[in-house]
C-alpha positions as CSV (number, residue, x, y, z in Angstrom):
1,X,-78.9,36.4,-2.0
2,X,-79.4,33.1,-0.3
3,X,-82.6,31.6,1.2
4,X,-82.7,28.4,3.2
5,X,-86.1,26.6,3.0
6,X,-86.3,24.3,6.3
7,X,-88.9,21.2,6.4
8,X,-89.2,18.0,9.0
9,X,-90.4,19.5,12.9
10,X,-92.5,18.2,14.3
11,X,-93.7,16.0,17.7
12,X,-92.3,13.0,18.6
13,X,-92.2,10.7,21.6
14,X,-88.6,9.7,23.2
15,X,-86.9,7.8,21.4
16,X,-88.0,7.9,18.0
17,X,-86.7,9.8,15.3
18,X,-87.0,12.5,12.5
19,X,-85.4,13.9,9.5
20,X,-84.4,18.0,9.2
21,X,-84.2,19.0,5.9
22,X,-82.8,22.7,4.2
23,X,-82.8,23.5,0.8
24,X,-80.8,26.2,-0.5
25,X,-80.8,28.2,-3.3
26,X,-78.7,31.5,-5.3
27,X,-76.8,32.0,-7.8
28,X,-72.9,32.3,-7.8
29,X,-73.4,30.3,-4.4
30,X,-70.8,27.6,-3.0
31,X,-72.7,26.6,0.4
32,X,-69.0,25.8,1.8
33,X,-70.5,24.9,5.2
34,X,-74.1,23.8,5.7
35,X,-75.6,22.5,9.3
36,X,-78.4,22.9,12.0
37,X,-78.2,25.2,15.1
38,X,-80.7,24.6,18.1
39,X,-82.0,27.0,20.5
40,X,-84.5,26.4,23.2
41,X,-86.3,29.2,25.4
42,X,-84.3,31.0,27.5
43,X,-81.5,29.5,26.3
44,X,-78.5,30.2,23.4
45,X,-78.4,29.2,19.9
46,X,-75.8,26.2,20.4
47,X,-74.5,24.5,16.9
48,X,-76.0,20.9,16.5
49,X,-73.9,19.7,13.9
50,X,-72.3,21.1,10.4
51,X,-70.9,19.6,7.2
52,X,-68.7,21.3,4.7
53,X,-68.8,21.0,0.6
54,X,-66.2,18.0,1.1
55,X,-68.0,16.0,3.8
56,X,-66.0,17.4,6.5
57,X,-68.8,16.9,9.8
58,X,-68.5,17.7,13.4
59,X,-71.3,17.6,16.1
60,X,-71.8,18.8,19.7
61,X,-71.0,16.0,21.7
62,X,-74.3,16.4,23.5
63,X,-75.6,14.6,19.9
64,X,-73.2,12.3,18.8
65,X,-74.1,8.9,18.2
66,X,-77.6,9.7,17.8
67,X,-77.4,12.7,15.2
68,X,-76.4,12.4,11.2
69,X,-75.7,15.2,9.0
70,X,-75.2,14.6,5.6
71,X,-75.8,16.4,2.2
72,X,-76.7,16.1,-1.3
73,X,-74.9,19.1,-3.6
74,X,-76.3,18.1,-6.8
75,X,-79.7,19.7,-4.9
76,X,-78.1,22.0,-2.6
77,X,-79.8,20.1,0.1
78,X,-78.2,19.2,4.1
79,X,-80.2,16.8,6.0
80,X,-80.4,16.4,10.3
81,X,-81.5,12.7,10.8
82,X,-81.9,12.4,14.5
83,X,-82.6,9.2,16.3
84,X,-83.1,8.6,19.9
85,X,-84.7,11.4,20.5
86,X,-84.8,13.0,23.9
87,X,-87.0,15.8,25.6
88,X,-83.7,17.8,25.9
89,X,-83.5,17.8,22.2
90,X,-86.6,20.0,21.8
91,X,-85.8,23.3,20.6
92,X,-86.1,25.4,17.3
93,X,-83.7,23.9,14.4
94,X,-82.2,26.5,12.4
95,X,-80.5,25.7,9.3
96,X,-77.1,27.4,8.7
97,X,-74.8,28.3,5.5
98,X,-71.3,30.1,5.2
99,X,-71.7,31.2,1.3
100,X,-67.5,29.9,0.5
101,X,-64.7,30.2,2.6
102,X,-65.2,34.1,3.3
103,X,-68.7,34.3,2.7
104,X,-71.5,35.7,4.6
105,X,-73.8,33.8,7.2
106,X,-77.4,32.4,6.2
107,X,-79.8,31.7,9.1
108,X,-83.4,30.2,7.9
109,X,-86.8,30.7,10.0
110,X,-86.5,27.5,11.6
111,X,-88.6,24.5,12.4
112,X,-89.9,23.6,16.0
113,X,-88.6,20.0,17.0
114,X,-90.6,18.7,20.3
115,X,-89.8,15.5,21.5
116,X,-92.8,14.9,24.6
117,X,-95.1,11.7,25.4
C-alpha cells in the first residue's frame, strides 16, 4: 500500500511562484516514476511533469521553462516548483507514482493551485 501526502496550494497572483510537494510512503516500494497531473473544471486530468528514480524528467510543453520537478529519494519526496505563474495554471495538482517498472498507479487527494489578482 502506498499513500501520497500532497502539501504547497494555494493563491497566488500572476507571476509569482510556489512549491508542490508529495511525500510517499510503503514498504517494498520503488516509486520508479513520481510527478504532478493537473485538472481544471470541466476539463481532463493532463500530466504536468514526471521524474523517474534516475532523474529522467519530461513536461507538457504548455509548462516548460517555467515548471521544475525534482526529487529527493533518501525521503521519498518529488517537488513541483512553478514560477511564472499564470491564471491558466489554476487547477487541482495531483501527485502521481508508478510503484517499479510494472507496478500499480498511486493518485493522492490533491491540492488546489489558483493563480488570480
Amino acid at each position: 500500500q502506498v499513500q501520497l501526502v500532497e502539501s504547497g496550494g494555494g493563491l497566488v497572483q500572476p507571476g509569482g511562484s510556489l512549491r508542490l510537494s508529495c511525500a510517499a510512503s510503503g514498504s517494498r516500494s520503488s516509486f520508479y516514476v513520481m510527478g504532478w497531473y493537473r485538472q481544471a473544471p470541466g476539463k481532463q486530468r493532463d500530466l504536468v511533469a514526471s521524474i523517474t528514480r534516475g532523474g529522467d524528467t519530461n513536461y507538457a510543453d504548455s509548462v516548460k521553462g517555467r515548471f521544475t520537478i525534482s526529487r529527493d529519494n533518501a525521503v521519498n519526496t518529488v517537488y513541483l516548483q512553478m514560477n511564472s505563474l499564470k491564471p491558466e495554471d489554476t487547477a487541482v495538482y495531483l501527485c502521481y507514482v508508478k510503484n517499479g517498472y510494472y507496478g500499480m498507479d498511486y493518485w493522492g487527494k490533491g491540492t488546489l493551485v489558483t493563480v488570480s489578482s
